[in-house]
C-alpha positions as CSV (number, residue, x, y, z in Angstrom):
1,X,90.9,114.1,84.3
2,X,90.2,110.6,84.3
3,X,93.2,108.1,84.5
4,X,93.2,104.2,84.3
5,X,95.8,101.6,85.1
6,X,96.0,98.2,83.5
7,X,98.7,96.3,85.1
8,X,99.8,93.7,86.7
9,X,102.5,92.5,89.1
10,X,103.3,90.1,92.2
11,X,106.0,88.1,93.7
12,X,106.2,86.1,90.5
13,X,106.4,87.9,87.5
14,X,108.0,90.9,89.6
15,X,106.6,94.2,90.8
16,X,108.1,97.0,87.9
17,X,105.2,97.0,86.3
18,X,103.0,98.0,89.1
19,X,105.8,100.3,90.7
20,X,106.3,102.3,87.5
21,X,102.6,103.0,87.6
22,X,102.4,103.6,90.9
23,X,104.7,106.3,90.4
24,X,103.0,107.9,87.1
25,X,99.6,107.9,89.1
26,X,100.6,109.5,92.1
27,X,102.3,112.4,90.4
28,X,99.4,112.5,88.2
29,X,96.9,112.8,91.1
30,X,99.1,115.2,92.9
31,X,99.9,117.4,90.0
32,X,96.7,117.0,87.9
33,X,94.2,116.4,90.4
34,X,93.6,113.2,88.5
35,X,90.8,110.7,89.5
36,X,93.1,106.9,89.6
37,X,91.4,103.6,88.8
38,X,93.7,100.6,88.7
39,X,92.6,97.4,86.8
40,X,94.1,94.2,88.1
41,X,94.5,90.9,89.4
42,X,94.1,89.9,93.1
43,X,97.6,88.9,93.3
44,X,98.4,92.9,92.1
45,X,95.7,94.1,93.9
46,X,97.1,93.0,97.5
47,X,100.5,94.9,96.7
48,X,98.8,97.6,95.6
49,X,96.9,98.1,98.6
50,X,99.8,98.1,100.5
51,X,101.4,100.7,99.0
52,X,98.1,102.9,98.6
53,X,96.0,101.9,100.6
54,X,93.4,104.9,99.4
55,X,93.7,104.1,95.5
56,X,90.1,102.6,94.1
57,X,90.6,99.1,92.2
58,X,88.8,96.7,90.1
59,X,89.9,93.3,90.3
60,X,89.6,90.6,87.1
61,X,90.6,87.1,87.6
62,X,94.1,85.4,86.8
63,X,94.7,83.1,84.8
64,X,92.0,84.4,81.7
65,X,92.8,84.5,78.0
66,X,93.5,87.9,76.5
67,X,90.5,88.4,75.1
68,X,88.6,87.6,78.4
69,X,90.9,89.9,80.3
70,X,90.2,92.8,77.6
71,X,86.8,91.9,77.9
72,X,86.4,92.4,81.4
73,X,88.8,95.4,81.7
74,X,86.5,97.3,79.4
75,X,83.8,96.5,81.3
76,X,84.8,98.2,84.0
77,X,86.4,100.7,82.3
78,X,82.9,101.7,80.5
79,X,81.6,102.4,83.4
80,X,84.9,105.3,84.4
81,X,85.3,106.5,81.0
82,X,88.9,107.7,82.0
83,X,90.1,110.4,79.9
84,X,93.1,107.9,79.4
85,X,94.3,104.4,79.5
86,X,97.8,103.0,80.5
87,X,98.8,100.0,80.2
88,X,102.0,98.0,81.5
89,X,102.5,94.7,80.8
């Protein structure tokens, strides 16, 4: 099983996003075997590096409309085909 992550979350708009998937993939990887792909910004990407250190990421840039930020999520996403998507925001 595929699983991919859409979140974000720093020191500004708060890390519960981020934690609360953090916590669903782990289990899901532990319990399921699950292949984990998180999809965030660089800002969300630093934290979440320092809590898994092993995880494999795709960054997008901050700051882009929604559009642009689906846009380029997909993108990367095409290229995993996870079996499922979540998304915290």
């Amino acid at each position: 099983m595929k699983m991919a992550f859409r979140v974000d979350g720093d020191a500004d708009i708060g890390l519960g996003h981020l934690m609360r998937c953090l916590t669903l993939a782990r289990a899901l990887q532990k319990n399921c075997g699950a292949k984990i792909l998180f999809v965030c910004t660089p800002a969300t990407r630093v934290y979440l590096k320092r809590a898994w250190p092993a995880v494999e990421s795709y960054t997008i840039p901050h700051g882009l409309s929604e559009r642009q930020d689906a846009l380029q999520s997909r993108a990367r996403l095409l290229k995993m085909r996870p079996d499922w998507l979540v998304v915290d925001g």
